[in-house]
N, C-alpha and C positions, 0 to 999 in steps of 0.2 A: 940885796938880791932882787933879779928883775922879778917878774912875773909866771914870764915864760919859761921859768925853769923850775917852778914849784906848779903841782899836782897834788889835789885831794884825793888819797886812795880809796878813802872810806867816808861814802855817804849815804846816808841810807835818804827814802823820797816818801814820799805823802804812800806808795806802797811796801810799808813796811810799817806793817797794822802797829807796833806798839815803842818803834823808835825814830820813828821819822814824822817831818811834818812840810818838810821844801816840796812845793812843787816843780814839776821836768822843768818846765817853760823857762819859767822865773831864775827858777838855778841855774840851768845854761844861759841865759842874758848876763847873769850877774857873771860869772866865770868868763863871756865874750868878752864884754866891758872891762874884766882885768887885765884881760890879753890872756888869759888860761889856756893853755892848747887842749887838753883834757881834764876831766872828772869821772870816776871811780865811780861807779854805782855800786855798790855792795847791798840792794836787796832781798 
């Protein structure tokens, strides 16, 4: 399966006080760098 056809629906980010710890930046570099087309933020 490529890349570009898999999406994480559910992330949660450094704002989401007690299940998250990715920051925005970093998590969209790394999701660029897959070829990701989107990411789900579920905040």
């Amino acid at each position: 399966m490529s890349n570009d056809s898999f999406v994480h629906l559910h992330v949660h980010t450094e704002y989401s006080m007690l299940d998250g710890a990715a920051k925005i930046g970093p998590l969209f570099a790394e999701a660029a760098r897959l070829g990701m087309p989107a990411v789900g933020m579920t905040d």
